[in-house]
DRENDO-1510 file (C-alpha; in Angstrom, 1 decimal, always signed):
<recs>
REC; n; res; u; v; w
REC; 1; UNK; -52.2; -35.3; +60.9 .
REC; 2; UNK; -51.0; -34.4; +57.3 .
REC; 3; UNK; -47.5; -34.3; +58.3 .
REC; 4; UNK; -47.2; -37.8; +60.0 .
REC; 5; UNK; -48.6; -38.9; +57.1 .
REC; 6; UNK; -46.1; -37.9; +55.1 .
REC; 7; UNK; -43.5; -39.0; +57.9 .
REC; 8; UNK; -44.9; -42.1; +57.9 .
REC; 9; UNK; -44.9; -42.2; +53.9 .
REC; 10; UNK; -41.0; -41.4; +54.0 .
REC; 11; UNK; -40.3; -44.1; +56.5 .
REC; 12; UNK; -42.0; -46.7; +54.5 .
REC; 13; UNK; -40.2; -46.0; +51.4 .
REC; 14; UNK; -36.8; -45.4; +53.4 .
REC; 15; UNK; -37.2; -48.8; +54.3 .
REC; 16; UNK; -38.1; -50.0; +50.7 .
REC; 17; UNK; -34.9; -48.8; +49.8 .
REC; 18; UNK; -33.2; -50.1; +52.6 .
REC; 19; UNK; -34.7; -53.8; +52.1 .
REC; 20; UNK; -33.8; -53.5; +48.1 .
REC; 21; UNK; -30.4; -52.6; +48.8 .
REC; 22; UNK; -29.7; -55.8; +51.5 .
REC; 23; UNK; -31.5; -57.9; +48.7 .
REC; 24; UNK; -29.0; -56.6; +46.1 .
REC; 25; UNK; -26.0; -56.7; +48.0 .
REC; 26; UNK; -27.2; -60.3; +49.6 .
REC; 27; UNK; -27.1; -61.3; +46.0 .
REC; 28; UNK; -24.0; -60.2; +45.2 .
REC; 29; UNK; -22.5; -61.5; +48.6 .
REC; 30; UNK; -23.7; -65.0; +46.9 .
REC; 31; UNK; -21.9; -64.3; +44.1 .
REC; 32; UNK; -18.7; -63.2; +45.3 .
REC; 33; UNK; -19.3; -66.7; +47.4 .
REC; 34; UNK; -19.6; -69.1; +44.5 .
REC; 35; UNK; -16.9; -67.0; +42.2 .
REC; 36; UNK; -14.7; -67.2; +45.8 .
REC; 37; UNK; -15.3; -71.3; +46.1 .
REC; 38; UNK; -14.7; -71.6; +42.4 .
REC; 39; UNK; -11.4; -69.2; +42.3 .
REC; 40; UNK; -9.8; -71.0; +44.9 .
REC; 41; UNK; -10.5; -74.4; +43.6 .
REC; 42; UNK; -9.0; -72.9; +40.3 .
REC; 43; UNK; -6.2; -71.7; +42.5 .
REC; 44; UNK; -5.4; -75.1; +43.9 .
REC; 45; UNK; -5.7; -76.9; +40.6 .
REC; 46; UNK; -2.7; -74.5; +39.3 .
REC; 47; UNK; -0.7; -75.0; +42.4 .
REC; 48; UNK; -1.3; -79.1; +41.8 .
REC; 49; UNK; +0.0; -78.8; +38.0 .
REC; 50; UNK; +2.8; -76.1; +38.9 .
REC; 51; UNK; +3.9; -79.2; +41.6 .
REC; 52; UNK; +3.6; -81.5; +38.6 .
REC; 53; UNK; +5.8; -79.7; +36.6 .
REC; 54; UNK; +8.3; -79.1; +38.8 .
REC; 55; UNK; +9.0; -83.1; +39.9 .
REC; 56; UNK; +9.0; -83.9; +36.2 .
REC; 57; UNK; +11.3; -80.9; +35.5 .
REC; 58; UNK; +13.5; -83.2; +38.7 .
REC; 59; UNK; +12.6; -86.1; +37.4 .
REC; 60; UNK; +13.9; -85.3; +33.9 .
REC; 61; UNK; +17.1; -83.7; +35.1 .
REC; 62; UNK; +18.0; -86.2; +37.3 .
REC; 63; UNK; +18.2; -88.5; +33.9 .
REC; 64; UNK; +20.4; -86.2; +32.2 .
REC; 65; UNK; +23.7; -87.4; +33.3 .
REC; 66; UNK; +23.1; -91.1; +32.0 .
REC; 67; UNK; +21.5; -89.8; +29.0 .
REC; 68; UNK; +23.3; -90.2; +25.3 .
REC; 69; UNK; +23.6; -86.3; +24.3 .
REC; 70; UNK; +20.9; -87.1; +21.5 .
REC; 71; UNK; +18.7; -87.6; +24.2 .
REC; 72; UNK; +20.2; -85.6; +26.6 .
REC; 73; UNK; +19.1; -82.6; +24.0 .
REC; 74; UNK; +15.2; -84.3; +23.9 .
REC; 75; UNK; +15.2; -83.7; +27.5 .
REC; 76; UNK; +16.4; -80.4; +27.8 .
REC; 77; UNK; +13.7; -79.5; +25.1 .
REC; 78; UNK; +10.9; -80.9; +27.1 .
REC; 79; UNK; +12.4; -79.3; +29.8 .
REC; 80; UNK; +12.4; -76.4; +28.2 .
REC; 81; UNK; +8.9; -76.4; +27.3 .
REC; 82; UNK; +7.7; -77.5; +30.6 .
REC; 83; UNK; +9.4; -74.5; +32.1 .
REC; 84; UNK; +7.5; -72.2; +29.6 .
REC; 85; UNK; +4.1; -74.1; +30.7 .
REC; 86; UNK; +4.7; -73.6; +34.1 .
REC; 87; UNK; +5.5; -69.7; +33.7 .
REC; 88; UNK; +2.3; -69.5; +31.8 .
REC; 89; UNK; +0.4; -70.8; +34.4 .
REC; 90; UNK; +1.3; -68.3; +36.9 .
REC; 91; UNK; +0.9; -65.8; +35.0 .
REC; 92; UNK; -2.7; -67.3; +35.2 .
REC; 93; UNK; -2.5; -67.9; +38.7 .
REC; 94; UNK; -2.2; -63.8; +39.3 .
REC; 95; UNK; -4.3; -63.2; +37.0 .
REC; 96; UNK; -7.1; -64.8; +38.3 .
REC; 97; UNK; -7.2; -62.5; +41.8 .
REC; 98; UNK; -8.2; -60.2; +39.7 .
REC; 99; UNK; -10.7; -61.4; +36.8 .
REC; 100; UNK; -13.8; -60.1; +36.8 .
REC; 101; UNK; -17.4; -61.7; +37.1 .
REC; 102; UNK; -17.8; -60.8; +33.5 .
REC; 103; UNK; -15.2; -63.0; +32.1 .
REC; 104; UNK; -15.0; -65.5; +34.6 .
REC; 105; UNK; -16.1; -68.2; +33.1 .
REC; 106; UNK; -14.3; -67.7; +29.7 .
REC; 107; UNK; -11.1; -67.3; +32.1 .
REC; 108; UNK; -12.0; -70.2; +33.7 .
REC; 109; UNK; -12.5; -72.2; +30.8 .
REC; 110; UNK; -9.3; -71.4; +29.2 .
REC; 111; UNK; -7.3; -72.3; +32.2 .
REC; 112; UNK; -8.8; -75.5; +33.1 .
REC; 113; UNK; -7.7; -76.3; +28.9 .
REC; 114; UNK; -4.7; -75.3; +29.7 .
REC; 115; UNK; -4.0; -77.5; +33.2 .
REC; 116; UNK; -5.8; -80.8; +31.4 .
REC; 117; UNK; -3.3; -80.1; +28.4 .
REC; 118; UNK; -0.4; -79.9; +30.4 .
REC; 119; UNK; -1.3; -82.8; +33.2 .
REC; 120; UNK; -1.9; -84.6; +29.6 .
REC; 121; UNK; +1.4; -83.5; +28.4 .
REC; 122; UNK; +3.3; -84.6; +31.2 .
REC; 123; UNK; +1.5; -87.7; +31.5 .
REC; 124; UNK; +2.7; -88.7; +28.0 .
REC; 125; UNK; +6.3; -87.4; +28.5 .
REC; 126; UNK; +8.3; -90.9; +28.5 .
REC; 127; UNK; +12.0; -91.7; +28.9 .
REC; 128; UNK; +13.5; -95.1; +29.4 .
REC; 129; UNK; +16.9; -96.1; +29.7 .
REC; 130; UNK; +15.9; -99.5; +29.7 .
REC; 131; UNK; +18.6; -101.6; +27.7 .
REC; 132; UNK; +19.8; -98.8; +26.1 .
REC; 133; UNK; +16.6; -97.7; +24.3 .
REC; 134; UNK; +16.0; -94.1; +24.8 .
REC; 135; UNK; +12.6; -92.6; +24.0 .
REC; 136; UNK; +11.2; -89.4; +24.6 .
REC; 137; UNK; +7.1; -89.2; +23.2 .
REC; 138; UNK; +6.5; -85.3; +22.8 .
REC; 139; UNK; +3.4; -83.7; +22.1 .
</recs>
C-alpha cells in the first residue's frame, strides 16, 4: 500500500512537470510566432525599400547622359549615397535572422527609422530637365 502511494505520488508530480514544461514551451512557441509574423513583415518592408532604391538608382542613371556635368556630379552623389543606404539595409536584412528576443524591438525600431528615412529620402530626391532647369533637393 505504501509503495503505490509513493508511485502514485511520483506520477502526479511527473506529470506536473510535464504540464509546466508544455505551458512554457507553448509560450515560447507564441513568441517565436509573433517575433516570426513581425520579422518577416520587417523582412518584406526591407526588400520594398531595397526595390525602391534600385529603380531610383535606374531612374537617376538613365538621366545622366542628358545631364549638364554639374548635375551629372549631383546625381552621381545621390547615387552614391543611395547605394550606401541600400548596403546598409542588408546588412540589416541578415542581421535580423539572427536578432534575438532581447533586442528585438530596439532592432526593430532602428530599422523601421532607417526604411521611413530612406523612402523619405527618395521621395524628396528631384531632378528636372524641364527647360533646362536642373535641380537635385538632397537631404
Amino acid at each position: 500500500m505504501e509503495r503505490v502511494k509513493i508511485i502514485s505520488t511520483v506520477i502526479i508530480f511527473l506529470f506536473m512537470g510535464l504540464l509546466i514544461t508544455s505551458c512554457k514551451d507553448a509560450s515560447e512557441n507564441a513568441n517565436n510566432l509573433m517575433y516570426g509574423n513581425e520579422k518577416l513583415e520587417l523582412t518584406d518592408r526591407i526588400n520594398n525599400t531595397i526595390n525602391r532604391i534600385d529603380e531610383k538608382i535606374g531612374e537617376l542613371e538613365n538621366r545622366l547622359d542628358k545631364a549638364t556635368e554639374e548635375t551629372a556630379e549631383k546625381i552621381n552623389d545621390q547615387v552614391d549615397k543611395l547605394k550606401e543606404r541600400r548596403e546598409k539595409l542588408r546588412a540589416d536584412l541578415k542581421d535580423l535572422k539572427d536578432e534575438s528576443d532581447d533586442t528585438w524591438e530596439n532592432f526593430k525600431s532602428d530599422v523601421e527609422k532607417a526604411i521611413n528615412d530612406t523612402e523619405e529620402w527618395i521621395n524628396n530626391i528631384d531632378v528636372d530637365f524641364n527647360n533646362d532647369t536642373e535641380s537635385i533637393n538632397k537631404k
